[in-house]
C-alpha positions as CSV (number, residue, x, y, z in Angstrom):
1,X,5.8,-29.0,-25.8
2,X,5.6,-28.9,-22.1
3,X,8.2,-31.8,-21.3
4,X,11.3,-30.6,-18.9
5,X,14.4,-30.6,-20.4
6,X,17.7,-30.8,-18.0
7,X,18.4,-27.4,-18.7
8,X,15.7,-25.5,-17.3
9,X,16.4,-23.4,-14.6
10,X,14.1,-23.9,-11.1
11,X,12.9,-20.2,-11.5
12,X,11.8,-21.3,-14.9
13,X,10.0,-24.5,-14.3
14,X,8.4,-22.7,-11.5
15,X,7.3,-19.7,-13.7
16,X,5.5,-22.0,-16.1
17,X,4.2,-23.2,-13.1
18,X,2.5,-20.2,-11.5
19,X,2.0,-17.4,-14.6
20,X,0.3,-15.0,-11.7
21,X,3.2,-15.2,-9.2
22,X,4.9,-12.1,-10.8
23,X,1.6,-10.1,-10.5
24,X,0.8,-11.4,-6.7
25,X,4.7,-10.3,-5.9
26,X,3.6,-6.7,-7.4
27,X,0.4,-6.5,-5.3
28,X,2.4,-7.4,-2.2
29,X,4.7,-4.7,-2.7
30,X,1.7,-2.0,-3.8
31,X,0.0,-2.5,-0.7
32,X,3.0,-2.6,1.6
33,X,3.9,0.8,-0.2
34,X,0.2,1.9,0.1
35,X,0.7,1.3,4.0
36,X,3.7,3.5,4.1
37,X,2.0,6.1,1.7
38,X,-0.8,6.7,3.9
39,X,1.2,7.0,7.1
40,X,2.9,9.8,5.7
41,X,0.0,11.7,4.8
42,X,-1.8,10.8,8.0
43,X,1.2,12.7,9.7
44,X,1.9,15.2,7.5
45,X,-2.0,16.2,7.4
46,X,-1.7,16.4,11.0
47,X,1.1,18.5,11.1
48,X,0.1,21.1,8.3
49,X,-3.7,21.3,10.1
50,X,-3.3,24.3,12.6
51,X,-4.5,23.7,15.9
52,X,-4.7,19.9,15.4
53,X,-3.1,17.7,18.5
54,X,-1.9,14.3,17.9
55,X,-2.7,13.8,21.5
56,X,-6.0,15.3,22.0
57,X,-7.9,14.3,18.4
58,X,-8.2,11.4,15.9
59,X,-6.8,12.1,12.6
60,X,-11.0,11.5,11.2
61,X,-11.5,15.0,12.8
62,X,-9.8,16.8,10.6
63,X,-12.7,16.2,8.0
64,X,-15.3,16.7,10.5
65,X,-14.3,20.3,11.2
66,X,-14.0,20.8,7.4
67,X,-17.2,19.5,7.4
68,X,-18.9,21.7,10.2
69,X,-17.4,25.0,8.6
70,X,-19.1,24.1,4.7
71,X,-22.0,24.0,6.6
């Protein structure tokens, strides 16, 4: 039976209300992490590359020189 009683909480009415909020939340949080994951590797790859410059190249020529060299 879907009729409200008095005693349901506001998180619960709106849980019943929106099933996918509790996924969406979860996405929200994966992609800010995801954001944070890749900046780390963006500046650790940079850092652990020798002869790279933060100030003189774009982190995409890394793989370009990797590239060149299979070649």
């Amino acid at each position: 039976m879907s009729a409200l009683s008095s005693v349901d909480s506001c998180d619960e009415v709106i849980q019943r209300a929106s099933p996918g909020r509790r996924r969406r939340k979860w996405l929200l949080i994966a992609g800010i992490g995801a954001v944070g994951v890749y900046a780390v590797g963006d500046l650790l790859s940079g850092l652990l590359y020798e002869g790279y410059s933060f100030k003189d190249q774009a982190i995409s020529e890394l793989s370009l020189t990797a590239l060149r060299s299979a070649h």
